[in-house]
Backbone as JSON Lines, residues from 0, in Angstrom:
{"i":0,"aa":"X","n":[222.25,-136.17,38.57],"ca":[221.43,-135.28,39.38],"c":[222.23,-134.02,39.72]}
{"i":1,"aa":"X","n":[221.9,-133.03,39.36],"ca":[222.15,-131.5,39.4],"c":[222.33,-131.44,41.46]}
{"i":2,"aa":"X","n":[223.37,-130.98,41.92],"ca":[222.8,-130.94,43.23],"c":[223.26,-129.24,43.94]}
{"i":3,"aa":"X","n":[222.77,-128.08,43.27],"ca":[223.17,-127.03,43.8],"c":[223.58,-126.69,45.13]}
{"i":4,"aa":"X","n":[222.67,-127.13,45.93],"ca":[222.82,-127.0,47.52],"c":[224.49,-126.93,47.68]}
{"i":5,"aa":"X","n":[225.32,-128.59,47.64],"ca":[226.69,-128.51,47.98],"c":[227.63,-127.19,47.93]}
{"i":6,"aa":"X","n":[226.86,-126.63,47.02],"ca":[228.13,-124.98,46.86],"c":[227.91,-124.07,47.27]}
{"i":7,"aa":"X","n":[226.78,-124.03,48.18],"ca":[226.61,-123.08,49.3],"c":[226.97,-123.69,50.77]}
{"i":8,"aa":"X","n":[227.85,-122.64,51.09],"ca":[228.28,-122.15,52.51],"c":[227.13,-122.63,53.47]}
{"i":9,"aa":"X","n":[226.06,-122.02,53.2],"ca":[225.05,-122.21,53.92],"c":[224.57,-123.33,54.11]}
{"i":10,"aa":"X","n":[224.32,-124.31,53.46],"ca":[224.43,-125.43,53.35],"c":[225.48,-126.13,54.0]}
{"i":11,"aa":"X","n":[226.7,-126.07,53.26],"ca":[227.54,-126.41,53.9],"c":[227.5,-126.8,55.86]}
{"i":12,"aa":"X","n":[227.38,-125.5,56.04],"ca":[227.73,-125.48,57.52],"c":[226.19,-126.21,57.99]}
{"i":13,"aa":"X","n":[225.42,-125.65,57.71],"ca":[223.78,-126.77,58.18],"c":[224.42,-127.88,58.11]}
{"i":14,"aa":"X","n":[224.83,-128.74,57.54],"ca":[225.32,-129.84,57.6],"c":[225.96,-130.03,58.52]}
{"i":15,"aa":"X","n":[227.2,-129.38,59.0],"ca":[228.3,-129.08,60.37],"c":[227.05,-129.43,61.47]}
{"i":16,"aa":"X","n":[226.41,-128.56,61.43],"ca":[225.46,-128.26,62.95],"c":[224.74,-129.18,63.03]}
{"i":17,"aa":"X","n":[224.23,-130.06,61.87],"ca":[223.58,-131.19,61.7],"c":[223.86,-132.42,62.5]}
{"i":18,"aa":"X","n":[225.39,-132.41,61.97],"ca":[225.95,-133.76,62.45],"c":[226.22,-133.03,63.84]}
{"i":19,"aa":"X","n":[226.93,-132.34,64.69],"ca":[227.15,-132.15,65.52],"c":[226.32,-132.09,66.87]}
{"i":20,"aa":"X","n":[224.91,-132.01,66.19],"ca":[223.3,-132.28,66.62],"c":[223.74,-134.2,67.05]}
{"i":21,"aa":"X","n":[223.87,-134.9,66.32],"ca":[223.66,-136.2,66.22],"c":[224.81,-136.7,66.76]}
{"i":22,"aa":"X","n":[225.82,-135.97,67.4],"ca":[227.05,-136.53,68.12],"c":[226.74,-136.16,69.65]}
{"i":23,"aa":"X","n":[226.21,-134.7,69.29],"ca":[225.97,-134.28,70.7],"c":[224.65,-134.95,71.87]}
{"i":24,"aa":"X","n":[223.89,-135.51,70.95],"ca":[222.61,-135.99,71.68],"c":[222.48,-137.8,71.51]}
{"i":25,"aa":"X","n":[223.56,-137.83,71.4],"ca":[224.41,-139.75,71.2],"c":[223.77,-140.24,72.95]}
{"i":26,"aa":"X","n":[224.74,-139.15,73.32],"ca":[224.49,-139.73,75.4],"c":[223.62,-139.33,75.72]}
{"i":27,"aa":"X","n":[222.33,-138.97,74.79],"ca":[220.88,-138.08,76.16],"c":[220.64,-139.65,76.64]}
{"i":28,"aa":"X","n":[219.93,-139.61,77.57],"ca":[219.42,-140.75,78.35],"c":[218.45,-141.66,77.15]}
{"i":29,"aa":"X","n":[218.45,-142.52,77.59],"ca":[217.45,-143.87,76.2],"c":[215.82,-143.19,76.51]}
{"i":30,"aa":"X","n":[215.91,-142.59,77.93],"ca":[214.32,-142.53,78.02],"c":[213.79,-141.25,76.77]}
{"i":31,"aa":"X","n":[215.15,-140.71,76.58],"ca":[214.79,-139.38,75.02],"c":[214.82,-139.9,74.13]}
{"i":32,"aa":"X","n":[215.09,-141.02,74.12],"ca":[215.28,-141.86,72.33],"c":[214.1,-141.08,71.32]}
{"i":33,"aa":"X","n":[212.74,-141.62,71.83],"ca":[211.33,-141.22,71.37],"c":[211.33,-139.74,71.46]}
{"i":34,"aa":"X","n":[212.15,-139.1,72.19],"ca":[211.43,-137.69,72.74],"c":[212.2,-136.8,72.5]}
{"i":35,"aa":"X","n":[212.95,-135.85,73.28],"ca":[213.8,-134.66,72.65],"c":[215.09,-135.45,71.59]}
{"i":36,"aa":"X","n":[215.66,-136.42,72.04],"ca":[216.87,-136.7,70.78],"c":[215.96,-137.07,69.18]}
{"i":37,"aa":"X","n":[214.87,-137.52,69.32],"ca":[214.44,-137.52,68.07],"c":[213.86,-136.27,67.95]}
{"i":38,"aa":"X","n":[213.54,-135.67,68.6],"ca":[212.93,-134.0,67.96],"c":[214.48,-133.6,67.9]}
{"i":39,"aa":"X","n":[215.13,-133.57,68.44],"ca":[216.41,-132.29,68.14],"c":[217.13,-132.57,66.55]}
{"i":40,"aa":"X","n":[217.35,-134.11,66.55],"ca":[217.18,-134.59,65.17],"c":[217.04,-134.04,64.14]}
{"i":41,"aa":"X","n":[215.44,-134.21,63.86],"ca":[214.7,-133.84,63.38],"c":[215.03,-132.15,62.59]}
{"i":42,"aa":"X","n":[215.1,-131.99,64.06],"ca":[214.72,-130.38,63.76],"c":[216.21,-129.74,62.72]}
{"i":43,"aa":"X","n":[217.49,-130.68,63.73],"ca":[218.83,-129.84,62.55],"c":[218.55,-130.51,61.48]}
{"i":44,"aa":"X","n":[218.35,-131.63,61.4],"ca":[218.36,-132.51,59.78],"c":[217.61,-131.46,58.62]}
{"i":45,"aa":"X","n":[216.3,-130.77,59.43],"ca":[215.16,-130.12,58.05],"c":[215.85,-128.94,58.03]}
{"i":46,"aa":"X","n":[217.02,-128.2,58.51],"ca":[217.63,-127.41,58.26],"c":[218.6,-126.93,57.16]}
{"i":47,"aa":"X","n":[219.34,-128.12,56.85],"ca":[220.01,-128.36,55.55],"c":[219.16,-129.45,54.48]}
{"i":48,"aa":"X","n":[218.16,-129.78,54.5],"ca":[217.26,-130.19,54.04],"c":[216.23,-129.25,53.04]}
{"i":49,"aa":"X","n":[215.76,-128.28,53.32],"ca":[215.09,-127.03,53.5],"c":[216.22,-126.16,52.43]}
{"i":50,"aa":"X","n":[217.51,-126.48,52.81],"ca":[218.28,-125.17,51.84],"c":[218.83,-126.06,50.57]}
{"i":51,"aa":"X","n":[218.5,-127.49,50.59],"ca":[218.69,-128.58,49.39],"c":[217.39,-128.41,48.85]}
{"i":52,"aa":"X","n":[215.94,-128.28,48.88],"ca":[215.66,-128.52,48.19],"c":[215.13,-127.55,47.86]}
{"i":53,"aa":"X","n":[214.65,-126.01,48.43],"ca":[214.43,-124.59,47.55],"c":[216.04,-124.61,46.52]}
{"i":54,"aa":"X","n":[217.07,-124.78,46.78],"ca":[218.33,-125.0,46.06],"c":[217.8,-125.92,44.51]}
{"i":55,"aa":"X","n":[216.58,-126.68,44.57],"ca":[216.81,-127.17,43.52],"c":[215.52,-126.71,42.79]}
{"i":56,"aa":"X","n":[214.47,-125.92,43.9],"ca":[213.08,-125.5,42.88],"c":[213.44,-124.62,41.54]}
{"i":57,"aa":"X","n":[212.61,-124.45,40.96],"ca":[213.04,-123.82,39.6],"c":[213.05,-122.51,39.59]}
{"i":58,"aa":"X","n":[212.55,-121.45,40.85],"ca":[212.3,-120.24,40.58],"c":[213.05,-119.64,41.72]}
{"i":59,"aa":"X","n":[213.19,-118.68,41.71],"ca":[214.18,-117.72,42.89],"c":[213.66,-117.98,43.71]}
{"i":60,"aa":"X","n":[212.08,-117.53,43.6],"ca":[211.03,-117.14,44.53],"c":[211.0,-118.19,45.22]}
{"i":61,"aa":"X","n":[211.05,-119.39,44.86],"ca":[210.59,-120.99,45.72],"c":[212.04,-120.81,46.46]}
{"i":62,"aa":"X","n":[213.09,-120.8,45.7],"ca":[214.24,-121.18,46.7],"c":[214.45,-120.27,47.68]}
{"i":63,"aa":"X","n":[213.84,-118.86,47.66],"ca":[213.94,-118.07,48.91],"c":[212.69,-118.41,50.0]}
{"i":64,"aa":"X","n":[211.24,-118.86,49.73],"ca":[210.59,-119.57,50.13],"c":[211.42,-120.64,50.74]}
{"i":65,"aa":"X","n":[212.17,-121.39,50.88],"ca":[212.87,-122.72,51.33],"c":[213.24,-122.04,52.24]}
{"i":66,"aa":"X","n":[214.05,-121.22,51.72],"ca":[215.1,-120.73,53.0],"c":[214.7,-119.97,54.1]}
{"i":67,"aa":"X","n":[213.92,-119.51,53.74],"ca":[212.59,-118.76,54.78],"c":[212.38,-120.04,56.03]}
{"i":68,"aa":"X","n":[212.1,-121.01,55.54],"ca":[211.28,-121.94,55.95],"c":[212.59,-122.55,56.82]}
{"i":69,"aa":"X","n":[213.86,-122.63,56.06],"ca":[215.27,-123.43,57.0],"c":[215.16,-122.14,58.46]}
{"i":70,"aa":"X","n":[215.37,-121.05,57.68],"ca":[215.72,-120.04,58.79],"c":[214.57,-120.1,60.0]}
{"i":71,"aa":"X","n":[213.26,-120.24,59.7],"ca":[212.48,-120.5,60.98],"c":[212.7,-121.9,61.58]}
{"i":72,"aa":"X","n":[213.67,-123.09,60.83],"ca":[214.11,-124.23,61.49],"c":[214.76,-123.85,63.05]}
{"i":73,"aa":"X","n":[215.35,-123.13,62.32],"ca":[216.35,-122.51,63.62],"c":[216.01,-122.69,64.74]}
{"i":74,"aa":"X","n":[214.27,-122.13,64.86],"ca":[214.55,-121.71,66.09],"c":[214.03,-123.22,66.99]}
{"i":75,"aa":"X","n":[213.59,-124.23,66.19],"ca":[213.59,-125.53,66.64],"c":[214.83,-126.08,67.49]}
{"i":76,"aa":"X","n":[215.96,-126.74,67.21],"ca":[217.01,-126.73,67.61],"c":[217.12,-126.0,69.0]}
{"i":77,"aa":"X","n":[217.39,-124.5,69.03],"ca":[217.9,-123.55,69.58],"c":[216.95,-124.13,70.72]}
{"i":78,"aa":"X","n":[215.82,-124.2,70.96],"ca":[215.16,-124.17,71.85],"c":[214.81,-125.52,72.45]}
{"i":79,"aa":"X","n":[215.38,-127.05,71.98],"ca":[215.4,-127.8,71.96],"c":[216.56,-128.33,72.8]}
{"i":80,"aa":"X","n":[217.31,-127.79,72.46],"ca":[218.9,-127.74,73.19],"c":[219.35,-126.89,74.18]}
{"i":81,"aa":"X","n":[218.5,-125.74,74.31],"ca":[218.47,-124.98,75.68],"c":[217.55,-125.88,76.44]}
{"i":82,"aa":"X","n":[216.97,-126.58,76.43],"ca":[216.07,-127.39,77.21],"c":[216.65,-128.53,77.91]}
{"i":83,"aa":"X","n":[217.66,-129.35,77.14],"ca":[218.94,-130.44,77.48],"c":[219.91,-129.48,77.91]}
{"i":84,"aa":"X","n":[219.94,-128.51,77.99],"ca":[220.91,-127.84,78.82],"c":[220.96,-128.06,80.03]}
{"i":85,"aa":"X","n":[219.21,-127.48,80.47],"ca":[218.71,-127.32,81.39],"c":[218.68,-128.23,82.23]}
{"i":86,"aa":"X","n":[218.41,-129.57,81.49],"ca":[218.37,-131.15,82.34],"c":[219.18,-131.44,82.26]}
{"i":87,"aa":"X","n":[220.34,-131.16,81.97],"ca":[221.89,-131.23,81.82],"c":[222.0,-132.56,81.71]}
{"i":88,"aa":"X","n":[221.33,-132.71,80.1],"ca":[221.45,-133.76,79.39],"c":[222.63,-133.25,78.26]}
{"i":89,"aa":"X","n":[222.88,-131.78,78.18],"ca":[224.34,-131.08,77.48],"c":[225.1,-130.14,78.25]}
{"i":90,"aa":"X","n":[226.14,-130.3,77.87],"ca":[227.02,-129.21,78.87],"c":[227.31,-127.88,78.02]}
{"i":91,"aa":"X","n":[227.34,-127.18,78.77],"ca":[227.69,-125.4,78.42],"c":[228.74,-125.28,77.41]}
{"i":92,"aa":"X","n":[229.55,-126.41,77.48],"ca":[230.57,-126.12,75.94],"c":[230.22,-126.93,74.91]}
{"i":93,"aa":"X","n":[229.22,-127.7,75.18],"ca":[228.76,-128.58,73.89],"c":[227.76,-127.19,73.18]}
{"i":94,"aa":"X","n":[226.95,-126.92,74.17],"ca":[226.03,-125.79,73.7],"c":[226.72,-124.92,73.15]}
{"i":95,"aa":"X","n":[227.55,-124.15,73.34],"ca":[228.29,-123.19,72.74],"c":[228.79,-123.4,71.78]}
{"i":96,"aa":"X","n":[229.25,-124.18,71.14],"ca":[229.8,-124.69,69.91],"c":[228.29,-124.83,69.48]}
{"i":97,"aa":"X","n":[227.51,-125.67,69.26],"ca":[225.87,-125.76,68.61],"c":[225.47,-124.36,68.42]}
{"i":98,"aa":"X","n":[225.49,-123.1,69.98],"ca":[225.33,-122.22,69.84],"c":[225.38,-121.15,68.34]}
{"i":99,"aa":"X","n":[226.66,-121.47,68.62],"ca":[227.46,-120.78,67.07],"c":[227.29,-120.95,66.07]}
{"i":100,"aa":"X","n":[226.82,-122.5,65.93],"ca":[226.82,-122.66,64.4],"c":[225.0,-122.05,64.16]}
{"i":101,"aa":"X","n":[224.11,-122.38,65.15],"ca":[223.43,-121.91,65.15],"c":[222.84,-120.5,64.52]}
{"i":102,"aa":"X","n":[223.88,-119.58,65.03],"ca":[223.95,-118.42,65.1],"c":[224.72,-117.97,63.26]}
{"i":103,"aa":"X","n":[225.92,-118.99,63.3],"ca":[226.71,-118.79,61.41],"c":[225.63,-119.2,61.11]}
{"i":104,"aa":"X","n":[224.85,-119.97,60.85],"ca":[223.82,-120.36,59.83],"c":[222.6,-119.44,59.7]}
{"i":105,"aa":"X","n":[222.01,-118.87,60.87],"ca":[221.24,-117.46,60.64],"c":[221.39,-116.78,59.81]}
{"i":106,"aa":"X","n":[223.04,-116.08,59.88],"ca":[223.47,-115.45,59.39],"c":[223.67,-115.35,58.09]}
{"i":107,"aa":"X","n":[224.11,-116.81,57.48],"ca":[224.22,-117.11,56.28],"c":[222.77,-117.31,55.6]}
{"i":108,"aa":"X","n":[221.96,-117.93,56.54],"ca":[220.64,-117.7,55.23],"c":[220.11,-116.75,54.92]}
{"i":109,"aa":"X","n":[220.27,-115.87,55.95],"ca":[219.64,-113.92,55.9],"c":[220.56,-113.26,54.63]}
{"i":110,"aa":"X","n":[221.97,-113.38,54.6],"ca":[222.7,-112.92,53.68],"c":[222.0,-113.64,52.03]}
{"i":111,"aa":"X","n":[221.82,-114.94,52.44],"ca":[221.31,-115.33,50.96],"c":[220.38,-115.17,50.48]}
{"i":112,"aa":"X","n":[219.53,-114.82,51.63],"ca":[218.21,-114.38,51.32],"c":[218.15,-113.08,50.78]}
{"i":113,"aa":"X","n":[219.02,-111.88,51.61],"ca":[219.2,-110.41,50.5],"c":[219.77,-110.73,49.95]}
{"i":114,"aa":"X","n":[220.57,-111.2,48.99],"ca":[221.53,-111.42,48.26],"c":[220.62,-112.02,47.0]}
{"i":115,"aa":"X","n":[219.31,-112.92,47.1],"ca":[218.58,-113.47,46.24],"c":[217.84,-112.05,45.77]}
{"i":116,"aa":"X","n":[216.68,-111.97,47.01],"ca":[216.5,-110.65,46.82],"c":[216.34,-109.29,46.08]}
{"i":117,"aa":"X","n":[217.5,-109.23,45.85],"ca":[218.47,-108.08,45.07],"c":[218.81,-108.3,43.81]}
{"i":118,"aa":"X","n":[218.34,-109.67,43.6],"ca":[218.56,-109.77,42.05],"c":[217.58,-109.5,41.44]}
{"i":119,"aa":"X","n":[217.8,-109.52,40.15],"ca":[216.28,-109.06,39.18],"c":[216.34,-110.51,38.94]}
């Protein structure tokens, strides 16, 4: 199996923020089991998910379509985890680190996205 995704950066780090999603929301209370820890889940997992499998469609166009689709993941998470902030079910330096990667992974799918883009 061909697996392009692994050799992007972008990928790469989705993965980082992924797991760090699933370490960080270990201690939310059991009563989130069902509720924000499985949405926050959710939401980083289809993030590097999203850049695996436009990574493997056959046309530019689909794989920038994917990434379109990871990059509006984003804002799942982001807003998911400002919310456990809030119930200070996370602390301000867990967030900040999530923050960031948050923020590298924007960054990196926008770059790949002009970068696709720009090709013929």
């Amino acid at each position: 199996m061909n697996k392009p995704h692994k050799k992007l950066d972008a990928w790469t780090t989705a993965i980082e923020l992924a797991q760090h999603v699933y370490q960080n929301t270990d201690h939310f209370p059991s009563t989130e089991q069902y509720g924000l820890t499985s949405q926050i889940r959710r939401a980083g997992v289809s993030i590097p998910s999203n850049i695996a499998e436009g990574a493997a469609r056959r046309t530019k166009r689909e794989f920038v379509q994917f990434l379109h689709i990871a990059k509006g993941s984003l804002s799942e998470p982001d807003t998911q985890l400002e919310l456990a902030v809030r119930l200070k079910y996370l602390g301000t330096k867990e967030w900040t680190v999530l923050n960031a990667l948050l923020e590298r992974v924007d960054k990196m799918l926008s770059g790949l996205i002009r970068s696709l883009g720009s090709k013929s």
